[in-house]
C-alpha atoms as an extended CHARMM CRD file, in Angstrom:
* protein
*
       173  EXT
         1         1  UNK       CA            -12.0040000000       17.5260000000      -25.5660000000  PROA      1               0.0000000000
         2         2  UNK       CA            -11.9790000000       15.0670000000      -22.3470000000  PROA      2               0.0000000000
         3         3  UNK       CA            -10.8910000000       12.1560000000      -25.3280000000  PROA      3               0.0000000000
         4         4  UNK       CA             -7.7380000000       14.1260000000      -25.6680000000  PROA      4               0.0000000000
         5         5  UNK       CA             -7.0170000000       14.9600000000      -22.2880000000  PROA      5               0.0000000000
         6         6  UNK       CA             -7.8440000000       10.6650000000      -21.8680000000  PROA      6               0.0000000000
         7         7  UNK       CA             -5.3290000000        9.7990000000      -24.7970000000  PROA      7               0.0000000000
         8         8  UNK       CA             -2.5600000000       12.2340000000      -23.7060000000  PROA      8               0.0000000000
         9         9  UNK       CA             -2.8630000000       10.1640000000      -20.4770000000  PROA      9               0.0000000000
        10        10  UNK       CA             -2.5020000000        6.9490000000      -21.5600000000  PROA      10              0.0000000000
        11        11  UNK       CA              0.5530000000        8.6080000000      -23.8380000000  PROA      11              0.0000000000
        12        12  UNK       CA              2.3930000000        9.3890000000      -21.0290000000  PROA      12              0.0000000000
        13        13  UNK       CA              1.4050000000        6.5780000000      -19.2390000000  PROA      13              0.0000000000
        14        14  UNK       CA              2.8280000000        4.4630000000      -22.0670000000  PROA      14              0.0000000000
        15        15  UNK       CA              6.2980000000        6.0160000000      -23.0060000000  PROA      15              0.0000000000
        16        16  UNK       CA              7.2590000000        5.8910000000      -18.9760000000  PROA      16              0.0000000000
        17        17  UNK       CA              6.2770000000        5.0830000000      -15.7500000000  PROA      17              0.0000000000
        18        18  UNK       CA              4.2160000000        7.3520000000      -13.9450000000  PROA      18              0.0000000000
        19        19  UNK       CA              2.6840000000        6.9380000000      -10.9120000000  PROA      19              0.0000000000
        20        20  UNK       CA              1.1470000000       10.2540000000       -9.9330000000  PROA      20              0.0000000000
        21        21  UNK       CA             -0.8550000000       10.3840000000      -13.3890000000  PROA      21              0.0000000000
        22        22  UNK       CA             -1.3730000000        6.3570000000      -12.7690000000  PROA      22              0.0000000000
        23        23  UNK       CA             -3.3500000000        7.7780000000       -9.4290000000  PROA      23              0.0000000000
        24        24  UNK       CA             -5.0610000000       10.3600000000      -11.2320000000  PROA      24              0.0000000000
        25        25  UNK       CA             -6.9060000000        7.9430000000      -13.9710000000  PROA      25              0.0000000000
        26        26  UNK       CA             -7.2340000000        4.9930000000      -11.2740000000  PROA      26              0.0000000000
        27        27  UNK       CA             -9.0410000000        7.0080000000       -8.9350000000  PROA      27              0.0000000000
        28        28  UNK       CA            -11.1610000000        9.1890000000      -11.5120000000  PROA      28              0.0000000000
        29        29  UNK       CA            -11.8730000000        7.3260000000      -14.2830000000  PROA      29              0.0000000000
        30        30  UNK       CA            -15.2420000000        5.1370000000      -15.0750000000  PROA      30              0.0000000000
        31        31  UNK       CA            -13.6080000000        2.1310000000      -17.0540000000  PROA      31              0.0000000000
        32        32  UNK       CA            -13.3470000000       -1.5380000000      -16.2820000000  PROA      32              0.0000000000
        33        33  UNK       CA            -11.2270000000       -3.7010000000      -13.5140000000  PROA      33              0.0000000000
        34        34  UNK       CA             -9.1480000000       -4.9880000000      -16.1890000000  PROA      34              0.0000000000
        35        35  UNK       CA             -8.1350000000       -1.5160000000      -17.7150000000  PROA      35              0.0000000000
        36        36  UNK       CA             -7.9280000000        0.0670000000      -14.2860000000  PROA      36              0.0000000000
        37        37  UNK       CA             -5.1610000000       -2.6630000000      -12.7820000000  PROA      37              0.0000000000
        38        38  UNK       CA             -3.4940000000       -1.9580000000      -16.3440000000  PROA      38              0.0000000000
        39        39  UNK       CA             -3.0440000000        1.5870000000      -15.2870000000  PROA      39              0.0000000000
        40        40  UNK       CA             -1.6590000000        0.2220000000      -12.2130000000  PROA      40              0.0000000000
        41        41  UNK       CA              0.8440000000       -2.4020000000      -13.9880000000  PROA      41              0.0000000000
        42        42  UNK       CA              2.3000000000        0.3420000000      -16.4840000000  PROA      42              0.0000000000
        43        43  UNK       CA              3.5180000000        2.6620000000      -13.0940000000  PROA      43              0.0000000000
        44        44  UNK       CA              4.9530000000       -0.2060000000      -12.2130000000  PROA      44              0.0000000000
        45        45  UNK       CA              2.7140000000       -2.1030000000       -9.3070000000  PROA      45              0.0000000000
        46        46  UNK       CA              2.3170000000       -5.6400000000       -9.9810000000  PROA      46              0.0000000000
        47        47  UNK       CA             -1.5410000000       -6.5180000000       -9.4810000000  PROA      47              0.0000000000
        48        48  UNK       CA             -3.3080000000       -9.3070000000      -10.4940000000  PROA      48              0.0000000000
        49        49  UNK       CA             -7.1610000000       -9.6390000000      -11.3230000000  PROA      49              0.0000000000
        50        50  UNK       CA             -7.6730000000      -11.9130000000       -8.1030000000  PROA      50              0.0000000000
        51        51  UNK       CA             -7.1700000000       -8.8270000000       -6.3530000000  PROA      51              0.0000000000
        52        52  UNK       CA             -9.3920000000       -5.9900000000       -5.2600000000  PROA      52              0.0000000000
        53        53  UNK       CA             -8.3270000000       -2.2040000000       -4.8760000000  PROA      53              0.0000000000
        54        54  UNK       CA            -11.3390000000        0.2150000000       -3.6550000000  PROA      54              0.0000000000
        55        55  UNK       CA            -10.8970000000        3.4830000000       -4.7650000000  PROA      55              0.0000000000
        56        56  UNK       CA             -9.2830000000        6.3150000000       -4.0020000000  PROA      56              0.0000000000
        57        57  UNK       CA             -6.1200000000        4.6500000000       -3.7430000000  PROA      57              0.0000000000
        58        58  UNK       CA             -2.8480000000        6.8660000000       -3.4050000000  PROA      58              0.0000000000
        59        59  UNK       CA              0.9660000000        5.2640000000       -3.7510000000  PROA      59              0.0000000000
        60        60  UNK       CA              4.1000000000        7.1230000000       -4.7760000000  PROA      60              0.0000000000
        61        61  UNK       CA              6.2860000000        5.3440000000       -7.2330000000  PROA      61              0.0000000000
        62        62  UNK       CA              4.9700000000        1.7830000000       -7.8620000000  PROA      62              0.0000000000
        63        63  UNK       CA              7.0270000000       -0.3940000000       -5.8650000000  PROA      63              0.0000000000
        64        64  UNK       CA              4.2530000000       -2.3240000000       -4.6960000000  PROA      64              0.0000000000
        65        65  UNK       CA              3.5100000000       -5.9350000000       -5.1830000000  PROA      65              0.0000000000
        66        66  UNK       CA              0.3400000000       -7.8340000000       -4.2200000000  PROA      66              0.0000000000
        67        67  UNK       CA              0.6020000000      -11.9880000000       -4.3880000000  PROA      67              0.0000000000
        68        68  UNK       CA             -2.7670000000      -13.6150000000       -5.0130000000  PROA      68              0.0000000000
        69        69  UNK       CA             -5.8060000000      -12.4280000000       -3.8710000000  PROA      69              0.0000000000
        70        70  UNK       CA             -5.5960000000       -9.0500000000       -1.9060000000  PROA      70              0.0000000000
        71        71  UNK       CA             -8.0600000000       -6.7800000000       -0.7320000000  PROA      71              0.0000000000
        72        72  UNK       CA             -7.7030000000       -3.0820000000       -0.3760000000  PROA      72              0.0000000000
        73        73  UNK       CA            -10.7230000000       -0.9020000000        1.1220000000  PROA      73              0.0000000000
        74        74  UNK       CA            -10.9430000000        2.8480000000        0.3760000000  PROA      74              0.0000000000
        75        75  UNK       CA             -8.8040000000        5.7270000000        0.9520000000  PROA      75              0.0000000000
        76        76  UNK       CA             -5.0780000000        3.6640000000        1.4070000000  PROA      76              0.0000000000
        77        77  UNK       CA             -2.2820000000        5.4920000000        0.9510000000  PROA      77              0.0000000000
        78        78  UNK       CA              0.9480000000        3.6250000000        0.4520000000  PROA      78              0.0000000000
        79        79  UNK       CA              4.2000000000        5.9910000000        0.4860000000  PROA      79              0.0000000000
        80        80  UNK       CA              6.1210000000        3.0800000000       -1.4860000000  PROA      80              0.0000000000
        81        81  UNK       CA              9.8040000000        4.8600000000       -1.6580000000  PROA      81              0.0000000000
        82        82  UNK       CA             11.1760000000        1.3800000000       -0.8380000000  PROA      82              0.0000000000
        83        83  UNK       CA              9.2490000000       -1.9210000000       -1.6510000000  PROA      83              0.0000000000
        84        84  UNK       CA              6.0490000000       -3.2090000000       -0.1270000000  PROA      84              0.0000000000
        85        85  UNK       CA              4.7300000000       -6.6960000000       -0.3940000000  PROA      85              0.0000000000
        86        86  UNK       CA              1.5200000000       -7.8990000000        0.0640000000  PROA      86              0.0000000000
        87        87  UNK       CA              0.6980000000      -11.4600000000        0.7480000000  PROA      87              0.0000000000
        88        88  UNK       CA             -2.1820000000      -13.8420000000       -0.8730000000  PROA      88              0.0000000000
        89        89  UNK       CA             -5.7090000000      -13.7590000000        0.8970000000  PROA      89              0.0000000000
        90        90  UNK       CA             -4.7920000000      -10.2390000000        3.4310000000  PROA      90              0.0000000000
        91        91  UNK       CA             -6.8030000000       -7.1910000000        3.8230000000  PROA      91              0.0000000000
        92        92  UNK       CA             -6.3230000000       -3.9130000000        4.1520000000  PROA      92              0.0000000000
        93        93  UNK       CA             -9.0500000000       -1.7830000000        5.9190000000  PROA      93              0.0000000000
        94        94  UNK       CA            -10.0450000000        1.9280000000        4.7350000000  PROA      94              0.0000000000
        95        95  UNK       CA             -7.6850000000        4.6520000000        5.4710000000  PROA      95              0.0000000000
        96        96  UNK       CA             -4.4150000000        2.5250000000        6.4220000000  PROA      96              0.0000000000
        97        97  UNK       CA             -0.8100000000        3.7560000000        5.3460000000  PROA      97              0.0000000000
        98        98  UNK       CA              1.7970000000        1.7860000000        5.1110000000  PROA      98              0.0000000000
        99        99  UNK       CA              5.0810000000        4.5250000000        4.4210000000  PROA      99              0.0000000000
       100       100  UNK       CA              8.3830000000        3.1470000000        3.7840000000  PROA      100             0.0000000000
       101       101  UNK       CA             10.1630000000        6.0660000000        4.4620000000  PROA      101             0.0000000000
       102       102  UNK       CA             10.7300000000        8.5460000000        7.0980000000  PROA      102             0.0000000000
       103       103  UNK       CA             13.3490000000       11.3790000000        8.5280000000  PROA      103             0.0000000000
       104       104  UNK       CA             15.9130000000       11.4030000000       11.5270000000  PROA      104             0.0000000000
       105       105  UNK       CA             14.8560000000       12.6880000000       14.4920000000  PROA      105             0.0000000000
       106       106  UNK       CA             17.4560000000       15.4750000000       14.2900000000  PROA      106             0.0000000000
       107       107  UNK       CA             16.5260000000       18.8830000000       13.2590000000  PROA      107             0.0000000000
       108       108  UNK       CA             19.6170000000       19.5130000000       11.4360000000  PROA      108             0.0000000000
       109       109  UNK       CA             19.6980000000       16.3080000000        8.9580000000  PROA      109             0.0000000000
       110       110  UNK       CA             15.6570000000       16.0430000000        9.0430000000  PROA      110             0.0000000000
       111       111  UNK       CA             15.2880000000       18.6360000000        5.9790000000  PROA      111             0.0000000000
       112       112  UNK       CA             18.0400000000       17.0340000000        4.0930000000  PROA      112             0.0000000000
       113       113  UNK       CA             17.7290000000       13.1420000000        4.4370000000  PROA      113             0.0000000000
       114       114  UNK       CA             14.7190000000       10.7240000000        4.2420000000  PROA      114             0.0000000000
       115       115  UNK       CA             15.2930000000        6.4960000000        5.2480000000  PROA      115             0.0000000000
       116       116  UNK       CA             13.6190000000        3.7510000000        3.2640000000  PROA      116             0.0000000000
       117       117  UNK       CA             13.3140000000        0.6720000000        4.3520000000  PROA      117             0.0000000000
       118       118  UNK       CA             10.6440000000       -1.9650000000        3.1050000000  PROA      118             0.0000000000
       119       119  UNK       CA              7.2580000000       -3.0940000000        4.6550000000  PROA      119             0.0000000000
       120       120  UNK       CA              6.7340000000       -7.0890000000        3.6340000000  PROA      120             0.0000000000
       121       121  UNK       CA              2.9970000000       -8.4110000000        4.6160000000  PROA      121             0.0000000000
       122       122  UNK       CA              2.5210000000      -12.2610000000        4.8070000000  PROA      122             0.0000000000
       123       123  UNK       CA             -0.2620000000      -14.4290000000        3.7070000000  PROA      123             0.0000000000
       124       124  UNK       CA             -4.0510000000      -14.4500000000        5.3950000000  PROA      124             0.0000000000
       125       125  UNK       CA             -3.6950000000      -10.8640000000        7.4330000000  PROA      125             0.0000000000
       126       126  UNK       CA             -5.9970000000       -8.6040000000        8.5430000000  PROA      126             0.0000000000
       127       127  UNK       CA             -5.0600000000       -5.1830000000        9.2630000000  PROA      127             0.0000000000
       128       128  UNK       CA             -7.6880000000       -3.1810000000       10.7370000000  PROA      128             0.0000000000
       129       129  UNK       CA             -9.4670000000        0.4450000000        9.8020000000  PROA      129             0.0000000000
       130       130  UNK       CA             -6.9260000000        3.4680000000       10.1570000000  PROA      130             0.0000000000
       131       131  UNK       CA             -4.3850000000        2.0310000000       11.1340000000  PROA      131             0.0000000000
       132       132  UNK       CA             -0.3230000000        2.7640000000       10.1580000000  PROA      132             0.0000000000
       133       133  UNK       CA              2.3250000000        0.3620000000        9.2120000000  PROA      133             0.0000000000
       134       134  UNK       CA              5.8010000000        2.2610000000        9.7350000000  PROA      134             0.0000000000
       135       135  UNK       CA              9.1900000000        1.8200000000        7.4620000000  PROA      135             0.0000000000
       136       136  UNK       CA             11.0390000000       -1.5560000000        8.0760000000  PROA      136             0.0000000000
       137       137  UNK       CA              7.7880000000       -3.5590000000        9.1740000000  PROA      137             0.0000000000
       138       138  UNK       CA              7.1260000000       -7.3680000000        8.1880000000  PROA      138             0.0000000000
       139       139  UNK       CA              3.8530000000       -8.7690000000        9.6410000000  PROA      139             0.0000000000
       140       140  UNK       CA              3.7150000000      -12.6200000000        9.6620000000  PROA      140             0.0000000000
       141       141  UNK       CA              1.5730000000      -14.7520000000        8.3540000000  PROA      141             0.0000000000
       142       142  UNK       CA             -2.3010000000      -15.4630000000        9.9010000000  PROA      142             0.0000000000
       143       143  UNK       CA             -1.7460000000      -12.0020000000       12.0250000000  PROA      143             0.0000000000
       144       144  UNK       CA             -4.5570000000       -9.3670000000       12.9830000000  PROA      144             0.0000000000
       145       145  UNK       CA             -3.3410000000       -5.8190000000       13.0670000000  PROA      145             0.0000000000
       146       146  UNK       CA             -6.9430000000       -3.6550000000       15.0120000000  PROA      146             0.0000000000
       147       147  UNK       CA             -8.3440000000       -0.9530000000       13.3280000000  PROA      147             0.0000000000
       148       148  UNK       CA             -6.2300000000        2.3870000000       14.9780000000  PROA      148             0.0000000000
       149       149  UNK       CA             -3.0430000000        0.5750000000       15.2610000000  PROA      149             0.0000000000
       150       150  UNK       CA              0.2370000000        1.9210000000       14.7670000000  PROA      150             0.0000000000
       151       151  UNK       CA              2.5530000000       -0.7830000000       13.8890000000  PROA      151             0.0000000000
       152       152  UNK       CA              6.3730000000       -0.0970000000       14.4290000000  PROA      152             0.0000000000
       153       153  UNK       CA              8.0100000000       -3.3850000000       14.5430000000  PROA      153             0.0000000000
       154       154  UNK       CA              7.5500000000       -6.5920000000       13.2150000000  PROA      154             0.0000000000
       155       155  UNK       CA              4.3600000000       -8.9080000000       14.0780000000  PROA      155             0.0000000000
       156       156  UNK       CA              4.8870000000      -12.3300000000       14.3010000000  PROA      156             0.0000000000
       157       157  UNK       CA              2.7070000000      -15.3360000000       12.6060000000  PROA      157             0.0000000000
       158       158  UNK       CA             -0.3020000000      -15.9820000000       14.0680000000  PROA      158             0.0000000000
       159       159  UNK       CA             -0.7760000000      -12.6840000000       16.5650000000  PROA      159             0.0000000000
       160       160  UNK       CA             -2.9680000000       -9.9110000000       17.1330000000  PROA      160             0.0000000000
       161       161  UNK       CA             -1.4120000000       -6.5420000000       17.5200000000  PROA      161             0.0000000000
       162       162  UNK       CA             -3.4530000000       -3.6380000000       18.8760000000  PROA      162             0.0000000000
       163       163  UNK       CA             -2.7470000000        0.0810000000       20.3000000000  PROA      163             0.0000000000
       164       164  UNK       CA             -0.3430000000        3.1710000000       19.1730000000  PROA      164             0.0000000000
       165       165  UNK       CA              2.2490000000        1.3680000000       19.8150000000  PROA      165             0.0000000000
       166       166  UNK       CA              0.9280000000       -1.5840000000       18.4660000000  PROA      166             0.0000000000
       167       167  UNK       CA              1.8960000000       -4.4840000000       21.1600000000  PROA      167             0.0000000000
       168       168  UNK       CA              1.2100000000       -8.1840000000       21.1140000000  PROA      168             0.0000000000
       169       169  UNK       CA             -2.4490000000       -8.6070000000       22.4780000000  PROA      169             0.0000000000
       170       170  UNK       CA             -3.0760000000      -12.6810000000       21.8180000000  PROA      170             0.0000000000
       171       171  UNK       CA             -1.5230000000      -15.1960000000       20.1410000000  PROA      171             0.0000000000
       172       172  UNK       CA             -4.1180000000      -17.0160000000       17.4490000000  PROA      172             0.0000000000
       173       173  UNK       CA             -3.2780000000      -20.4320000000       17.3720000000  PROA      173             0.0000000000
């Protein structure tokens, strides 16, 4: 019985891209690295084997690249309604969203209207333990974002960001 349930699965998974059943077999199924990032690849993220993803791991639609050697801890959620790219050697700490999209502020269009906009990660950053990367953010290369940051506008190269707002704390180099 749980063969067919598996098979009807990788069907679907097959004739079109589906993310939410891509989430369902990534995070509950006991099969290898390779087949795992191959559930990934058919709803459309583009993983390579360099890479680590900890499970559970939640995204929306697959627009989600990762360049090189990326390392996701536990219990990310990535709300990928526009494109997010992740840079060679950067990790992610456990429970951090990065959402593409949000509302306006007004009560009348809020129901009605979302905005995307795309997050872009550079190379060789760190971004810290529950921590939230808003729609529209790019983080430069060799940054630091601390664990229970909320990031709402771009980091520069080479800086450490810290706090809800997230503000420039140090520069690294």
């Amino acid at each position: 019985m749980i063969f067919d349930v598996l098979k009807y699965c990788f069907f679907i998974l097959r004739k079109k891209k589906n993310p939410r059943t891509a989430c369902i077999l990534f995070n509950n199924l006991l099969i290898s690295k390779r087949k795992r990032y191959s559930i990934l690849r058919n709803a459309g993220v583009s993983v390579n084997s360099n890479s680590t993803i900890i499970d559970p791991f939640y995204f929306e639609q697959g627009k989600i690249t990762l360049y090189g050697k990326v390392f996701i801890n536990a219990n990310c959620v990535f709300l990928d309604a526009g494109y997010i790219s992740i840079g060679n050697n950067t990790a992610i700490g456990p429970n951090v969203v990065l959402t593409t999209v949000t509302h306006p502020a007004s009560p009348d269009r809020r129901p009605k209207e979302t905005i995307c906009a795309p997050i872009n990660i550079g190379n060789n950053v760190w971004i810290g333990a529950n921590s939230t990367i808003l729609p529209g953010v790019s983080i430069g290369d060799n940054s630091v974002i601390a664990a229970n940051s909320m990031v709402n506008t771009n980091v520069p190269p080479d800086t450490l960001y810290a706090g809800s707002p997230a503000t420039l704390k140090k520069h690294l180099v």
